[in-house]
C-alpha positions as CSV (number, residue, x, y, z in Angstrom):
1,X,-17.5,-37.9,-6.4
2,X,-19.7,-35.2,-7.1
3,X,-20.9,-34.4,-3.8
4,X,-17.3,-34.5,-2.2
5,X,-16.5,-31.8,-5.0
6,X,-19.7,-29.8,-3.7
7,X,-18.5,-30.2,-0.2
8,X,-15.2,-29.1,-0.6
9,X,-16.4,-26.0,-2.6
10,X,-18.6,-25.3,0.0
11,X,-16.0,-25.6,3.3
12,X,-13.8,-23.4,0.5
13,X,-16.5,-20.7,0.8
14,X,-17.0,-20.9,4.4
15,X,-13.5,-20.4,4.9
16,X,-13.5,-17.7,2.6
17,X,-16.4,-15.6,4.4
18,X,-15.8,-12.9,7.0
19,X,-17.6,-14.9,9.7
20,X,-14.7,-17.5,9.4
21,X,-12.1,-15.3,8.9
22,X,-9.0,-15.3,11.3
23,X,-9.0,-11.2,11.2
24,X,-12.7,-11.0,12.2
25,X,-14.3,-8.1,14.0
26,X,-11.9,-8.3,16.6
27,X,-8.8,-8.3,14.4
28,X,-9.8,-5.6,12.1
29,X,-9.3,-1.9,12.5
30,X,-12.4,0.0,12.2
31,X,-12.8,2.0,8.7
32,X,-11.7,5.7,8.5
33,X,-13.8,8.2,9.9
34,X,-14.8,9.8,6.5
35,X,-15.7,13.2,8.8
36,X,-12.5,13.8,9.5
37,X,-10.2,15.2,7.2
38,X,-6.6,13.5,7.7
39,X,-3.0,14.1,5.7
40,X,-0.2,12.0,6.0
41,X,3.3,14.2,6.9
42,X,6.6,13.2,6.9
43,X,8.9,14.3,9.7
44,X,12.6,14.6,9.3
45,X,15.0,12.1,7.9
46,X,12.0,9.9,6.7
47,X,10.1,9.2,9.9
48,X,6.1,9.1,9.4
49,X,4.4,11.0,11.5
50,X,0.5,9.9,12.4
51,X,-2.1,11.8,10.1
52,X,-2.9,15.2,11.4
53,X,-6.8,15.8,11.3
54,X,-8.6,19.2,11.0
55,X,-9.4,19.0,14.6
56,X,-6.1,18.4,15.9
57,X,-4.7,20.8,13.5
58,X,-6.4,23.9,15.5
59,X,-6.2,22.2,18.7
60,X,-2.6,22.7,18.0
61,X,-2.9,26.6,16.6
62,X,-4.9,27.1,19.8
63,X,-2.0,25.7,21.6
64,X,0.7,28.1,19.6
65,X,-1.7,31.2,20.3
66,X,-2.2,30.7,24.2
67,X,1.5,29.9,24.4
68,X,2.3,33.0,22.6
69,X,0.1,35.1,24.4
70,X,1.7,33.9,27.7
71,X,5.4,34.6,26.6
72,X,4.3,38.1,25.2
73,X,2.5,39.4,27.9
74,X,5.5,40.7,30.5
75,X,6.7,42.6,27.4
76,X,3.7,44.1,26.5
77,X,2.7,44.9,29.9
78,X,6.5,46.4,30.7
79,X,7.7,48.0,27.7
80,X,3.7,49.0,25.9
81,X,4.8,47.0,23.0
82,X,6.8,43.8,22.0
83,X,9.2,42.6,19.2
84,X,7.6,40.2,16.3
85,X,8.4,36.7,17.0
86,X,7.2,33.0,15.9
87,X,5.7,30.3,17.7
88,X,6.6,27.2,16.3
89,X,5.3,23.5,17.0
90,X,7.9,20.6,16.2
91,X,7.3,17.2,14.8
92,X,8.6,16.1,18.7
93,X,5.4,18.4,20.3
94,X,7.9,20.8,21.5
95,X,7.1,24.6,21.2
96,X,10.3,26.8,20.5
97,X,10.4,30.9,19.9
98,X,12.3,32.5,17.4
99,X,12.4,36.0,18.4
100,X,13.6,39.0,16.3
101,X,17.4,39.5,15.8
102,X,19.0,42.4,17.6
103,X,19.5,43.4,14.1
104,X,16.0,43.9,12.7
105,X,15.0,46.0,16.2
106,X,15.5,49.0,14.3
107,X,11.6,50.7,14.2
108,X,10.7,48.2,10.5
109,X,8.8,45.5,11.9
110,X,8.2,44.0,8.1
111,X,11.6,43.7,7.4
112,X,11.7,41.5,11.1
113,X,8.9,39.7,9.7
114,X,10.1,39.0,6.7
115,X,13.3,37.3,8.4
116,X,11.0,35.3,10.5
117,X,9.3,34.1,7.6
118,X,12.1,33.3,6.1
119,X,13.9,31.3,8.7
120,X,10.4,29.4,9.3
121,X,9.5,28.5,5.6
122,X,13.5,27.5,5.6
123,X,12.5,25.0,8.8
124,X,8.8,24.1,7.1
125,X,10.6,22.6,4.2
126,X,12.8,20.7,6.1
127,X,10.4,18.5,7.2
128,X,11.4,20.0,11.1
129,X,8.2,21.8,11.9
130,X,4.0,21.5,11.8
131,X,2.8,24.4,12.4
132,X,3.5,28.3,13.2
133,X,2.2,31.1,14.4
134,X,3.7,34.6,14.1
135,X,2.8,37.3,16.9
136,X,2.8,41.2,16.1
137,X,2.3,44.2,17.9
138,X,-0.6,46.0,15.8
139,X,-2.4,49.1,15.7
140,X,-5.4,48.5,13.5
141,X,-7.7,51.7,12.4
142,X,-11.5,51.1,11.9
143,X,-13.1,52.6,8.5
144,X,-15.9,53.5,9.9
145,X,-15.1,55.8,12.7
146,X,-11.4,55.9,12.1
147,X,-10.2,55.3,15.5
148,X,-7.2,53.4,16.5
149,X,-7.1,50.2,18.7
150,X,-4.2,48.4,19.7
151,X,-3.9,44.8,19.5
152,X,-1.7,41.5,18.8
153,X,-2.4,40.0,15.6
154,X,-1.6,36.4,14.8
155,X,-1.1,34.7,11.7
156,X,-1.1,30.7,11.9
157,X,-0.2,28.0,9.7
158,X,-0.3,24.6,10.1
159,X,1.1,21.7,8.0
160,X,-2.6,20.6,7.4
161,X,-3.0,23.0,5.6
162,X,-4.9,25.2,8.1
163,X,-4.7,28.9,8.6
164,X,-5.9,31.5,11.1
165,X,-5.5,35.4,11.5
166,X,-6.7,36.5,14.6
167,X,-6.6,39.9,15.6
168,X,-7.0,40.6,19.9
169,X,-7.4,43.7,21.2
170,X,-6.1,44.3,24.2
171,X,-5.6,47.2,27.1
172,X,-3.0,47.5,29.7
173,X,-4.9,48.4,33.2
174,X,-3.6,51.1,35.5
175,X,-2.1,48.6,37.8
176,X,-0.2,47.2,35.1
177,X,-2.6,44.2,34.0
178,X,-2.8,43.1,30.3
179,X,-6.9,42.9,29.6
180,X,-7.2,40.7,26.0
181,X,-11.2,41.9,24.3
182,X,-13.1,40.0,22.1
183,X,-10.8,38.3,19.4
184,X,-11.6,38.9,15.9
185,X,-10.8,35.2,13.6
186,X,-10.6,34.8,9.5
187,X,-9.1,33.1,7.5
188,X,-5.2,33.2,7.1
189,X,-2.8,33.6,5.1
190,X,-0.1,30.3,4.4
191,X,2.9,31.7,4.8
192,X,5.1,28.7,5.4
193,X,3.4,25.7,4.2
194,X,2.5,26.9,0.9
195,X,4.7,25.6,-2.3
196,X,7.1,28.5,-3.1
């Protein structure tokens, strides 16, 4: 009786062990990656969304920015500056603009700001949005010498969180070409994502 007993235990154990196991190596998902950073996010009216890791978050602000860039450029170029406007990247991947209301195009870019953060915050905490990035026509002085270059400057926020303000200098060529210089990245502000 007492080896049946020690024979049962012993298939009981076998069972038990991963080499026997139904989920195996094949049936198991590998463990996290403990490199990558990763958040959970909630998209609108309760859907998950997959976990956003620090590399996909600024593959995504780089996304916002070169999109930006391209729908600001024929303004620039046209008019020598452009209106404020936000960038915004949806839970469904879409980009949509949100340029400044005929209202606010009155020479008082913060107040236009302003109502762009507003309306974006307003979309950030309904779950409708991941990340943003705000595009300004700038004129930025340097200490040193004090001399004045023009450039667009970028503020982006992602759900993450992950933030970037990137300054570009740019020139607009005789024949009517926009030139971008050597960007200028540090670390941003979170205007939307941030707990009121």
């Amino acid at each position: 009786m007492r080896s049946y007993l020690y024979i049962l235990f012993a298939l009981l154990a076998l069972l038990g062990s991963p080499w026997c196991s139904a989920e195996g190596a094949m049936g198991e998902s590998p463990p996290p990656d403990p490199t990558e950073a990763s958040e959970p996010s909630a998209g609108p009216g309760g859907v998950s969304q997959p976990p956003v890791s620090s590399k996909i978050a600024r593959r995504e602000l780089q996304t916002l920015l070169d999109e930006g860039l391209r729908m600001l450029a024929p303004e620039l170029v046209e008019q020598g500056t452009f209106f404020p406007f936000v960038a915004m990247l949806g839970h469904d991947n879409e980009i949509r603009l949100i340029g400044t209301p005929v209202s606010l195009r009155d020479g008082h870019p913060e107040r236009a700001m302003e109502s762009l953060v507003k309306k974006t915050h307003q979309l950030a905490s309904e779950r409708r949005i991941r990340a943003a990035g705000f595009f300004m026509d700038y004129l930025a002085t340097r200490t040193d010498t004090e001399t004045s270059q023009p450039g667009i400057r970028v503020e982006l926020n992602h759900i993450h969180p992950d933030t970037l303000s990137v300054f570009i200098p740019y020139m607009i060529t005789s024949d009517k070409k926009l030139r971008l210089l050597t960007p200028q990245y540090k670390k941003g502000k979170n205007l939307v994502f941030a707990n009121p």
